[in-house]
Residue frames as qw, qx, qy, qz and C-alpha x, y, z in Angstrom:
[[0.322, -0.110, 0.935, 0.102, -5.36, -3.71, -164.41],
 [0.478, 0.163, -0.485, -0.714, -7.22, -4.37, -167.61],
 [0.873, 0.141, 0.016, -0.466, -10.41, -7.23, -167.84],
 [0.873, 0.401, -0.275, -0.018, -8.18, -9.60, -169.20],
 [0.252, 0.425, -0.699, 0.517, -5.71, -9.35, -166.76],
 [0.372, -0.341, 0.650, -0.568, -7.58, -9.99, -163.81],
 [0.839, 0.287, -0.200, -0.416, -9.17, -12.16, -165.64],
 [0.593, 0.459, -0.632, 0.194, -5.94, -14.19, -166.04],
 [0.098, 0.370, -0.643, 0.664, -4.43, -13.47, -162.58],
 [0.638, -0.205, 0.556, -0.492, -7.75, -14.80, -160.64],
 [0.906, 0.268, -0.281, -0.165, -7.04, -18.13, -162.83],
 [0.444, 0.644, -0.545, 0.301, -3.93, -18.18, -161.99],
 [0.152, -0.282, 0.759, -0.567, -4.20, -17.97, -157.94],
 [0.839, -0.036, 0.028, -0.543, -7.16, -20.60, -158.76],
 [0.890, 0.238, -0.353, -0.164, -4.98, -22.93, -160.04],
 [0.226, 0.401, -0.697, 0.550, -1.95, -22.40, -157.93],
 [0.636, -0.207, 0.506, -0.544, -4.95, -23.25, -154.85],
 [0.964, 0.132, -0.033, -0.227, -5.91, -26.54, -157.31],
 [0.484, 0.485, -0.681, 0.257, -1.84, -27.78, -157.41],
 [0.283, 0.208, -0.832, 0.429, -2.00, -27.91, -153.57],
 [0.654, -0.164, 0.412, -0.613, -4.74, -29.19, -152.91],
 [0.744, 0.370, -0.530, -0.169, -3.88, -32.18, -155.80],
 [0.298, 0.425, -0.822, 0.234, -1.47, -33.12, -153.62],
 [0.503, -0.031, 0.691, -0.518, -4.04, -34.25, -150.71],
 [0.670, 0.149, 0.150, -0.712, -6.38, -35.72, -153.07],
 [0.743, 0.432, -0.510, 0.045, -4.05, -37.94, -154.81],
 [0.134, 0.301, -0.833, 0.445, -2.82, -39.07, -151.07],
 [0.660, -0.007, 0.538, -0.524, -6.51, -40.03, -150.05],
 [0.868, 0.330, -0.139, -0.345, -6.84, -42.11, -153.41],
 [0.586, 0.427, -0.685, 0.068, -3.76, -43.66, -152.57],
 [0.298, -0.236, 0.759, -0.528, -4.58, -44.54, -148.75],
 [0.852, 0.229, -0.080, -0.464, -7.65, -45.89, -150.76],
 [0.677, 0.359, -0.641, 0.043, -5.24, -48.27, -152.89],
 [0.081, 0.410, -0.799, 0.433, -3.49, -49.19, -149.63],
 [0.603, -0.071, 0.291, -0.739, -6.25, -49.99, -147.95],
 [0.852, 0.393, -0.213, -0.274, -7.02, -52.80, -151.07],
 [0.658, 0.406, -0.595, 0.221, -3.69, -54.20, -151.27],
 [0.218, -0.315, 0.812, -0.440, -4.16, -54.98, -147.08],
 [0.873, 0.123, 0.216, -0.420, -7.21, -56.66, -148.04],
 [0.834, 0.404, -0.337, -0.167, -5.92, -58.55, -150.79],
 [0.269, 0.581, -0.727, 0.250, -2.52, -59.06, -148.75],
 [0.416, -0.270, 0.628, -0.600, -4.75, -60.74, -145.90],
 [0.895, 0.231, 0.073, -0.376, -7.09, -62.50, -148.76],
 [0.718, 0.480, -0.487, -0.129, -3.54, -64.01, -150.21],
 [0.064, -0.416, 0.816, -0.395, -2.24, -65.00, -146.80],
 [0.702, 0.015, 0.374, -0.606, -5.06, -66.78, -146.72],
 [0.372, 0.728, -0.419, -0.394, -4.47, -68.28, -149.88],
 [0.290, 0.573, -0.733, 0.226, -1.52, -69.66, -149.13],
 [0.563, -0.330, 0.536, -0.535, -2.46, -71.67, -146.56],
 [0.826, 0.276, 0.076, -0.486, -4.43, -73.55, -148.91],
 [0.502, -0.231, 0.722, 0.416, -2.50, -76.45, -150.57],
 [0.188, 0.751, -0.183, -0.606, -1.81, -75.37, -153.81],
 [0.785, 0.286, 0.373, 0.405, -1.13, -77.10, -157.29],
 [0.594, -0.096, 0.238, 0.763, 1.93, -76.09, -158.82],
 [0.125, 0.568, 0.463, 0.669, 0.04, -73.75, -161.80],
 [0.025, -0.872, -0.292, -0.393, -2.05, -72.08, -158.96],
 [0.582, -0.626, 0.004, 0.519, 1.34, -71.23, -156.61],
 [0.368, 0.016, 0.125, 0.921, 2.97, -69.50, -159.39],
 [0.150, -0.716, -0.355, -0.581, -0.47, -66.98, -159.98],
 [0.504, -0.834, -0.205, -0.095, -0.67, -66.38, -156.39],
 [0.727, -0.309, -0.031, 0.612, 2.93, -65.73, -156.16],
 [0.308, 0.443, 0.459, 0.706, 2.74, -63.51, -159.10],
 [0.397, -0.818, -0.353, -0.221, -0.49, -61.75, -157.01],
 [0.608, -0.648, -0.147, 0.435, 2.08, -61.28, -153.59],
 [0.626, 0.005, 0.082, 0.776, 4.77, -60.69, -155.64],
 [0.106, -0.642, -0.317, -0.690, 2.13, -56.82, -157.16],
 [0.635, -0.695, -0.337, -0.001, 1.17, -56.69, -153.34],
 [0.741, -0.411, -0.036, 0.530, 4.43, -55.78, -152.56],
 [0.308, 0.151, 0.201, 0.918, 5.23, -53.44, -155.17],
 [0.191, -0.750, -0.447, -0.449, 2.38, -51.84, -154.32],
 [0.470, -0.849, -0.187, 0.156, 2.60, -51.31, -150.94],
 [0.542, -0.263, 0.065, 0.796, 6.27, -50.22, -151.73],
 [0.173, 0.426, 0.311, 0.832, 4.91, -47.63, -154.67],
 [0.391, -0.722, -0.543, -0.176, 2.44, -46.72, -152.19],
 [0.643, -0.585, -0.207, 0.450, 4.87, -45.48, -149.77],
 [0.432, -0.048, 0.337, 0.835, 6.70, -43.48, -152.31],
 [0.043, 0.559, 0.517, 0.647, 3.57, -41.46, -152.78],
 [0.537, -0.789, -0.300, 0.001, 2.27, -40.99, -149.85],
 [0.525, -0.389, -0.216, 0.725, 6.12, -39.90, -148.44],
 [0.077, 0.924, 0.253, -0.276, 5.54, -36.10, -147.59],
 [0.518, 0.422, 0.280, 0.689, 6.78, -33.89, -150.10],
 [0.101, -0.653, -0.338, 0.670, 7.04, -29.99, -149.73],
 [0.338, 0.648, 0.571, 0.374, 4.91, -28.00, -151.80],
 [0.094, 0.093, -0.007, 0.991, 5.66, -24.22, -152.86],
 [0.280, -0.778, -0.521, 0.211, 2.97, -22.05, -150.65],
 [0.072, 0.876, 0.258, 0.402, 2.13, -18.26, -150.76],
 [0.201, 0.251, -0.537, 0.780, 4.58, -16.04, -148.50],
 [0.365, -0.533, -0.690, 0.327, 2.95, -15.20, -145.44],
 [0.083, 0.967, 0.190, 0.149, 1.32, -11.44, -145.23],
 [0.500, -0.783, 0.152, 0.338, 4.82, -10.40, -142.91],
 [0.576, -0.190, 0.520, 0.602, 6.94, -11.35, -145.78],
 [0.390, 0.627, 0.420, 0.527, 5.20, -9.04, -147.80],
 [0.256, -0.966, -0.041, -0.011, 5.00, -6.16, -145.50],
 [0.714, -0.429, 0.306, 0.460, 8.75, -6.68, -145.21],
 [0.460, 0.217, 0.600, 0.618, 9.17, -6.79, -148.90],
 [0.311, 0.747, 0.466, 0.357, 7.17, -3.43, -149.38],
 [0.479, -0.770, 0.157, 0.392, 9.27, -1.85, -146.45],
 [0.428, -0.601, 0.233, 0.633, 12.25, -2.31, -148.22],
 [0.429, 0.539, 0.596, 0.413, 10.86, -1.53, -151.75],
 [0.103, -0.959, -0.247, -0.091, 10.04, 2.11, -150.24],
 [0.481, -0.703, 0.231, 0.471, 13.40, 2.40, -148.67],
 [0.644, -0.008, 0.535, 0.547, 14.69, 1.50, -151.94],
 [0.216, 0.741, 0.347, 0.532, 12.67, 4.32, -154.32],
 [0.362, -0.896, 0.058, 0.251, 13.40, 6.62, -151.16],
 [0.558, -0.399, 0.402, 0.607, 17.20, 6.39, -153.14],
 [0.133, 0.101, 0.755, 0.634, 16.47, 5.84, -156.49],
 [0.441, 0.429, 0.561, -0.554, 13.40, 7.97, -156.80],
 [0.260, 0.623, -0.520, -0.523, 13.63, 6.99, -160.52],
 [0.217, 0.207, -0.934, -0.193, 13.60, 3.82, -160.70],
 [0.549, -0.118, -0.412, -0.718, 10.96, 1.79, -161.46],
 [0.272, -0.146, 0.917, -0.251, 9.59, -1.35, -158.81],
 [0.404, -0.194, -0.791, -0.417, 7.14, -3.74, -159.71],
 [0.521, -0.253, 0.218, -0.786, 3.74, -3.68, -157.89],
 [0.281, -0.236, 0.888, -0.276, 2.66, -6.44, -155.46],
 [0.846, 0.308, 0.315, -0.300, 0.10, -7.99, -157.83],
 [0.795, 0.499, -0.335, -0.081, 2.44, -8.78, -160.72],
 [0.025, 0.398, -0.828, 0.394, 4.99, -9.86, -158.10],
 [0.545, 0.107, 0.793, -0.251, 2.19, -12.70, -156.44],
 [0.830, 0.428, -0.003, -0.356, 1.03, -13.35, -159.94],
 [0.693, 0.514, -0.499, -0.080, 4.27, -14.20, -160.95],
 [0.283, -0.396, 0.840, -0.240, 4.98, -16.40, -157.68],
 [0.753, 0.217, 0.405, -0.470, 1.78, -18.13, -158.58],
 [0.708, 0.631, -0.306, -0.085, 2.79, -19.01, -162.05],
 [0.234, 0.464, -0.824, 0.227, 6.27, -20.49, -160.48],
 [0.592, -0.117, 0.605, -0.520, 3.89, -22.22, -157.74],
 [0.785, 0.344, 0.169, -0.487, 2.15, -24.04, -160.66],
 [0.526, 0.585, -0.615, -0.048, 5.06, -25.27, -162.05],
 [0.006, -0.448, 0.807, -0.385, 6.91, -26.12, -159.21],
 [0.574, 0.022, 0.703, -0.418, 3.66, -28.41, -157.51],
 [0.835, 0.389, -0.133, -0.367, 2.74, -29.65, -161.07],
 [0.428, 0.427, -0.789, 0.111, 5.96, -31.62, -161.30],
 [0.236, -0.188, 0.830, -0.470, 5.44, -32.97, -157.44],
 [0.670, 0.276, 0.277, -0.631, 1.76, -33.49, -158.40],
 [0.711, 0.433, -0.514, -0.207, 2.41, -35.67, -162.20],
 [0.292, 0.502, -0.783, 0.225, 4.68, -37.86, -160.07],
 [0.398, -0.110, 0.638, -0.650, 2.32, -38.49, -157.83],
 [0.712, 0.343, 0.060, -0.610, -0.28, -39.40, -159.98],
 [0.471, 0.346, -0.807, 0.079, 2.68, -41.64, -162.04],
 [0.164, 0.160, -0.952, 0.205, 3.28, -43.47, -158.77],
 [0.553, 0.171, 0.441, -0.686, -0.83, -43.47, -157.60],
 [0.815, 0.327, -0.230, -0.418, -1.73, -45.01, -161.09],
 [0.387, 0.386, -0.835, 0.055, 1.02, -47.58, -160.73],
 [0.164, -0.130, 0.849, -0.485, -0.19, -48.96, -157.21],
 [0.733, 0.160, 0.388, -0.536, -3.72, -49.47, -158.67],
 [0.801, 0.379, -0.401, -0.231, -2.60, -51.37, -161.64],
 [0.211, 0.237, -0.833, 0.454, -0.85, -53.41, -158.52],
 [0.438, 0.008, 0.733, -0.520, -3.82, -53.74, -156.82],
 [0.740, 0.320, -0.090, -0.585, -5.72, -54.63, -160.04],
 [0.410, 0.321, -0.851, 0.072, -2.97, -57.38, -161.05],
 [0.103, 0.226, -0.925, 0.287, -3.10, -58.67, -157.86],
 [0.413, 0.081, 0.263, -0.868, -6.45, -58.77, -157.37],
 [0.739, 0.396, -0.328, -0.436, -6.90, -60.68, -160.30],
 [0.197, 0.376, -0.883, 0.204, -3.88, -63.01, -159.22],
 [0.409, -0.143, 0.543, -0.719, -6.57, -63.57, -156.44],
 [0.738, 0.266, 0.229, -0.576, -9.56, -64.62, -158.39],
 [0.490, 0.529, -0.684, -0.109, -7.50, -66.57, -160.59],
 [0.004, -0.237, 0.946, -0.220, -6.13, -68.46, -158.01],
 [0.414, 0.120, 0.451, -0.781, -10.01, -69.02, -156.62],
 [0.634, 0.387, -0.199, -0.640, -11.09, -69.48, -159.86],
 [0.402, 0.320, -0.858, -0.012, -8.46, -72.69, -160.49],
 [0.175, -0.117, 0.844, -0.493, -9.23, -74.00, -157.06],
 [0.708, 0.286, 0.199, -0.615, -13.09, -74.08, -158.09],
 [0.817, 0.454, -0.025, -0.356, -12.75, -75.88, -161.08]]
């Protein structure tokens, strides 16, 4: 294996380890969000209570209304997803079993060797959890510009009531 290859190939099973771990890290920033959008959902029930002029019921409706999509986009991230994951050592020992039986026939024929065979799972890993991963992130970035809206909706309302 040449410099440049292993080079490559310990990038490779780096990144395939950085895909699935994305997937936790982008489910604690979104328990985060959640977290916000119970606050806010508790600060607008509050809110509400209040007796409202007409201008500051439609903002704070506006606010619930982000509160809700949120907590719905919120779910839709968080719901568990199943990320592509290295065989397990048995399923290689298997797989080199019947690679041997197999040149035991065909002592001619050529097999591929168990590093360019997990490089190139890795490389399909990275695909396969980048897609799950982007989507995430899509529906994570959405729920904070839901908690940011509504947030605002919040201070808005607050803001009217003051003055």
């Amino acid at each position: 294996m040449t410099e440049a290859t292993k080079a490559l190939s310990e990038y490779v099973f780096d990144r395939d380890r950085h895909e699935f771990s994305l997937g936790d890290t982008l489910d604690i920033k979104t328990g985060l969000l959640l977290a916000c959008l119970t606050f806010l959902a508790f600060q607008a029930s509050n809110i509400i209570g209040l007796s409202l002029s007409h201008p500051q019921m439609i903002v704070e409706t506006a606010a619930i209304v982000f509160l809700i999509l949120g907590g719905i986009l919120s779910i839709v991230e968080l719901w568990p997803r199943d990320y592509m994951r290295e065989a397990m050592p048995d399923a290689y020992e298997a797989w080199i079993s019947s690679l041997e039986e197999y040149q035991k026939q065909y002592p001619d024929a050529s097999v591929p060797a168990l590093p360019q065979v997990r490089l190139s799972k890795a490389k399909e890993r990275i695909q396969a959890n980048s897609i799950v991963n982007g989507k995430k992130t899509r529906l994570m970035f959405l729920v904070f510009y839901c908690v940011a809206i509504a947030f605002l909706g919040n201070l808005i309302t607050l803001a009217m009531r003051l003055f």
